[in-house]
C-alpha positions as MATLAB code, in Angstrom:
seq = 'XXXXXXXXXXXXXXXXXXXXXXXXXXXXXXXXXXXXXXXXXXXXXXXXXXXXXXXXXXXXXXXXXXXXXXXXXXXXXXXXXXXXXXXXXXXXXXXXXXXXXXXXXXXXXXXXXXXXXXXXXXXXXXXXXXXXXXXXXXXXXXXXXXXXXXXXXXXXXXXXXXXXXXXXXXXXXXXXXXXXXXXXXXXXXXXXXXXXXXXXXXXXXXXXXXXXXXXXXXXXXXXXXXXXXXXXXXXXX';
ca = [
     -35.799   39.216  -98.721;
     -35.886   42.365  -96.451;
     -35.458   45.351  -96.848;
     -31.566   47.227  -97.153;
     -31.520   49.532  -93.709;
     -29.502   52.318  -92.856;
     -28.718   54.261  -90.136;
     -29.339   58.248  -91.253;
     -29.031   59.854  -87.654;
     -28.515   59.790  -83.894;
     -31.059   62.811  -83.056;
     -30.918   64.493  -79.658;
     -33.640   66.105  -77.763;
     -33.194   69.833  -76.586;
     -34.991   73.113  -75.645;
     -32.784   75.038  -77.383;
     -31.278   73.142  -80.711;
     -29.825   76.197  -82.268;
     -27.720   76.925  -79.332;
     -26.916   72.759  -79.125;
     -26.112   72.570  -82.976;
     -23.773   75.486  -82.508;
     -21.882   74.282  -79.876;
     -21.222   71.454  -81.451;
     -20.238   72.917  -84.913;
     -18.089   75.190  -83.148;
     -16.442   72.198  -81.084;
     -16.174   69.746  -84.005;
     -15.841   71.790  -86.989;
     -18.652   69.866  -88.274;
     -21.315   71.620  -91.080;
     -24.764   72.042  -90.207;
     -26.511   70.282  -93.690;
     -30.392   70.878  -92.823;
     -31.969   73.351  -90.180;
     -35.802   74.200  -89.669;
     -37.465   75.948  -86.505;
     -38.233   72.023  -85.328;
     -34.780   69.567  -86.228;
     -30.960   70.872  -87.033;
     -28.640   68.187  -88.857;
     -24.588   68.262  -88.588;
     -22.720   66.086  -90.414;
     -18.976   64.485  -89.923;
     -16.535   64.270  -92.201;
     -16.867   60.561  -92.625;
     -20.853   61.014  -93.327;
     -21.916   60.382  -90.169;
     -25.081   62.469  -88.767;
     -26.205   63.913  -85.280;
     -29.623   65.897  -85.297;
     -30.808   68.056  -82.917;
     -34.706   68.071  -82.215;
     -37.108   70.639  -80.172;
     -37.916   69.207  -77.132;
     -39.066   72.424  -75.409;
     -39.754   70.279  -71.946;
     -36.760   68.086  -72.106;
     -35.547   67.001  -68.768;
     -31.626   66.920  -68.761;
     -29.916   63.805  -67.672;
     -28.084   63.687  -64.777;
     -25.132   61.349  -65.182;
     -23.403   59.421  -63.665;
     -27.434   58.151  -62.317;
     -30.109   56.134  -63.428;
     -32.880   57.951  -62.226;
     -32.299   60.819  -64.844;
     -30.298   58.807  -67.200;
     -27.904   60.232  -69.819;
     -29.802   56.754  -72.743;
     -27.220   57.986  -75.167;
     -23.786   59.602  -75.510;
     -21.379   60.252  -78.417;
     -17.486   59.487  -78.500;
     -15.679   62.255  -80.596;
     -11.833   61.637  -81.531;
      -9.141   64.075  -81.595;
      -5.627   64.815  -81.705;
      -5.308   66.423  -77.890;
      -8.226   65.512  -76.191;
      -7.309   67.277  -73.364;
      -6.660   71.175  -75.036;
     -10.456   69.828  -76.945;
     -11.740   69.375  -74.009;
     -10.831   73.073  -72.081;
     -12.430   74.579  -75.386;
     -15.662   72.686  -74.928;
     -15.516   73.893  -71.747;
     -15.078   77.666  -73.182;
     -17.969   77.317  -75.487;
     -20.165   75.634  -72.527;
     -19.969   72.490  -71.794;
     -19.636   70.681  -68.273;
     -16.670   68.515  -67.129;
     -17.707   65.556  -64.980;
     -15.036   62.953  -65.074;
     -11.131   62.091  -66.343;
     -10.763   58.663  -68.243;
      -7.170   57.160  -69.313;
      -7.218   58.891  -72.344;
     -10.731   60.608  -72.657;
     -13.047   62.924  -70.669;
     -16.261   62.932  -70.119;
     -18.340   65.969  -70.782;
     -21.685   67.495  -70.540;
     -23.393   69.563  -73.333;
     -24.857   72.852  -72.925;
     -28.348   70.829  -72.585;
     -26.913   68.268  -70.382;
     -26.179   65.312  -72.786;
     -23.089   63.221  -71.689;
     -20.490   63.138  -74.202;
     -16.543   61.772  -74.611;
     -13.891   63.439  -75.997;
     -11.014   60.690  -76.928;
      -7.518   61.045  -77.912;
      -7.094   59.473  -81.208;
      -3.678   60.127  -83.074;
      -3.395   62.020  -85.805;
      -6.878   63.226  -86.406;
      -6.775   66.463  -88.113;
      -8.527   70.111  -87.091;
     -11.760   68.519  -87.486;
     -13.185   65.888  -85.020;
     -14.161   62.729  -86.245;
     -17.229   60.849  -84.375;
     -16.256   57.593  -83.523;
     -20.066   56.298  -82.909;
     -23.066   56.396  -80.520;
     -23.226   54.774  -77.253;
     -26.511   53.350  -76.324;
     -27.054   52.394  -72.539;
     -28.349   48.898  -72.223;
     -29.297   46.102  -69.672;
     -27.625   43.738  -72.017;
     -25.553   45.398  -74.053;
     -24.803   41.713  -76.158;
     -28.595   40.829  -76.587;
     -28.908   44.920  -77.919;
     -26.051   44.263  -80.190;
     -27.596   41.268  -81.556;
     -30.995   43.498  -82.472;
     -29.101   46.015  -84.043;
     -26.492   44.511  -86.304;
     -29.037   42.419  -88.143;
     -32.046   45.464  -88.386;
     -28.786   48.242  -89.508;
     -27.172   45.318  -91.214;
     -24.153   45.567  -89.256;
     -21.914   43.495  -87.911;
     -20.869   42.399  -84.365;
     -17.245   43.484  -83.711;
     -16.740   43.039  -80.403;
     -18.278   42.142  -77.448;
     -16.852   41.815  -74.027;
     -17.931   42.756  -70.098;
     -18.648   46.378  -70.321;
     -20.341   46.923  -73.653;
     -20.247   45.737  -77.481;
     -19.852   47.248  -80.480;
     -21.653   46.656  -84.016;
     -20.195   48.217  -87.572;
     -20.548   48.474  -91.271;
     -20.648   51.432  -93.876;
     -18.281   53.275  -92.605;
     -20.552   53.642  -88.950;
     -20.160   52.380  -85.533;
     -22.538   52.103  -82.585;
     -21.346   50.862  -79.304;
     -23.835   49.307  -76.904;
     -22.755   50.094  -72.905;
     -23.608   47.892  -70.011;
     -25.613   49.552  -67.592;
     -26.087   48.124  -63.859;
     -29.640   49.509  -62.522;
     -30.528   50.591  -66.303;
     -33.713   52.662  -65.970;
     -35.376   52.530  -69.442;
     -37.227   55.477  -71.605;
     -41.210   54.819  -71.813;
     -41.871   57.279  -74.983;
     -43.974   58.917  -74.834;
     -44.597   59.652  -71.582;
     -43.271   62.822  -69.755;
     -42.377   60.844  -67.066;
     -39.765   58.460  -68.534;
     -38.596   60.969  -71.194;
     -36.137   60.046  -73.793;
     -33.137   61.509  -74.423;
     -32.033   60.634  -78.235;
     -33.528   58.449  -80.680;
     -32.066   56.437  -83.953;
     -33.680   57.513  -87.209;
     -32.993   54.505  -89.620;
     -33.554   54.614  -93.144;
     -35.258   51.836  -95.022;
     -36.363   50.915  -98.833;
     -39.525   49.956  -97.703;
     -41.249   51.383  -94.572;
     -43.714   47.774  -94.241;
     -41.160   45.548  -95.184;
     -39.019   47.381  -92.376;
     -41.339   47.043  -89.950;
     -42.314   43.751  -90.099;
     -38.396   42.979  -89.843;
     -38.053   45.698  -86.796;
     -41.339   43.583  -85.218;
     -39.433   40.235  -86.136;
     -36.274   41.082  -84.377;
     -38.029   42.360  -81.157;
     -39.349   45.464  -81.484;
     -42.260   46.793  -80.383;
     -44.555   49.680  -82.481;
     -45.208   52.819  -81.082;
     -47.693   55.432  -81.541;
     -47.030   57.890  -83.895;
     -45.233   58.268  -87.457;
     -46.594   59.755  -90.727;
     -46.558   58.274  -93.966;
     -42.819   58.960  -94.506;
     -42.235   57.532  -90.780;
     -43.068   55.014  -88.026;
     -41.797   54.997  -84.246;
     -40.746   51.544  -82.881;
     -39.014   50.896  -78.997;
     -35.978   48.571  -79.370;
     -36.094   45.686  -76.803;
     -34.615   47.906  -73.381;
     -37.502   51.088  -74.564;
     -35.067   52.927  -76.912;
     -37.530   54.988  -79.392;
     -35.965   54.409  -83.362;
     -37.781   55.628  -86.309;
     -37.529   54.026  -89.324;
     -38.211   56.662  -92.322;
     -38.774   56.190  -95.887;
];
């Protein structure tokens, strides 16, 4: 039997997470829940939780690129993504592209980020999911689902998508996808999953079983794992 999995937040690295985690409260409307000198939690109204953790050497990514790539990126949904978006702008963020009915974004420490029209959604964004940049965004999908015991929703040419309780992370096809090498400086990472498990050695031999690879690192109440394409995770008691 193995142990029931989680997924408790998307954490983001930054030099300055106070500045980060207010940006993003005042964007969202979000509440910061948790907030020491090292890691800063916000949660959605449907649950859902972004961290923000000291990184006081992070290298920004430079999207659209691969050589400083952006790993990671949210997808927030409102009602008039385009006034949301000249108010991110306000409270200092970057604009880098137009989609059909989204635009892309930078945050005030350089993370990539969508803002998407969604009808209807009140004052308060919701967060649609996480985007993870992958080489094969079906085979990342299909490590995922089972470890965050999700389920595969979709999958077609430019990404899939996994689900359950109430969460959603999409998986993005990436063309020249330049992977993280934690924890080396010179393949930084830019966000990490934090996964909550029952048991941390039943987790891990299930994380190891599905294609993960241990890290070094982790305390008793943690352990650090790459995904199959480098992605850091933590799985936490």
């Amino acid at each position: 039997m193995t142990t029931p999995a989680r997924l408790d937040v998307v954490a983001f690295d930054a030099p300055d997470i106070g500045k980060l985690a207010s940006f993003y409260t005042a964007l969202t409307g979000w509440q910061t829940v948790s907030e020491d000198p090292d890691w800063i939690v916000v949660r959605a109204p449907g649950g859902q939780q972004v961290a923000f953790q000291l990184a006081p050497d992070h290298v920004p990514p430079q999207w659209p690129g691969q050589q400083h790539p952006q790993q990671f990126h949210l997808d927030l949904l409102v009602d008039g993504y385009r006034d949301a978006a000249e108010r991110a702008v306000a409270l200092g963020a970057s604009r880098l592209a137009d989609g059909e009915r989204w635009i892309t974004l930078a945050d005030p420490a350089g993370h990539p980020f969508d803002i998407c029209q969604k009808d209807g959604v009140g004052p308060v964004m919701d967060l649609f999911g996480v985007t993870i940049d992958a080489p094969d965004a079906t085979a990342l999908a299909g490590f995922y689902a089972p470890l965050l015991g999700m389920e595969v929703s979709y999958s077609g040419p430019e990404g899939s998508l996994i689900s359950g309780g109430g969460q959603s992370v999409m998986f993005q096809q990436i063309a020249g996808y330049n992977p993280p090498r934690w924890p080396d400086p010179r393949y930084p990472q830019q966000a990490h999953l934090d996964i909550a498990v029952g048991d941390l050695d039943a987790g891990e031999a299930r994380a190891l079983e599905l294609g993960a690879t241990r890290l070094p690192g982790g305390e008793e109440t943690f352990r650090v794992f790459a995904d199959p394409v480098g992605h850091p995770f933590c799985l936490t008691a």
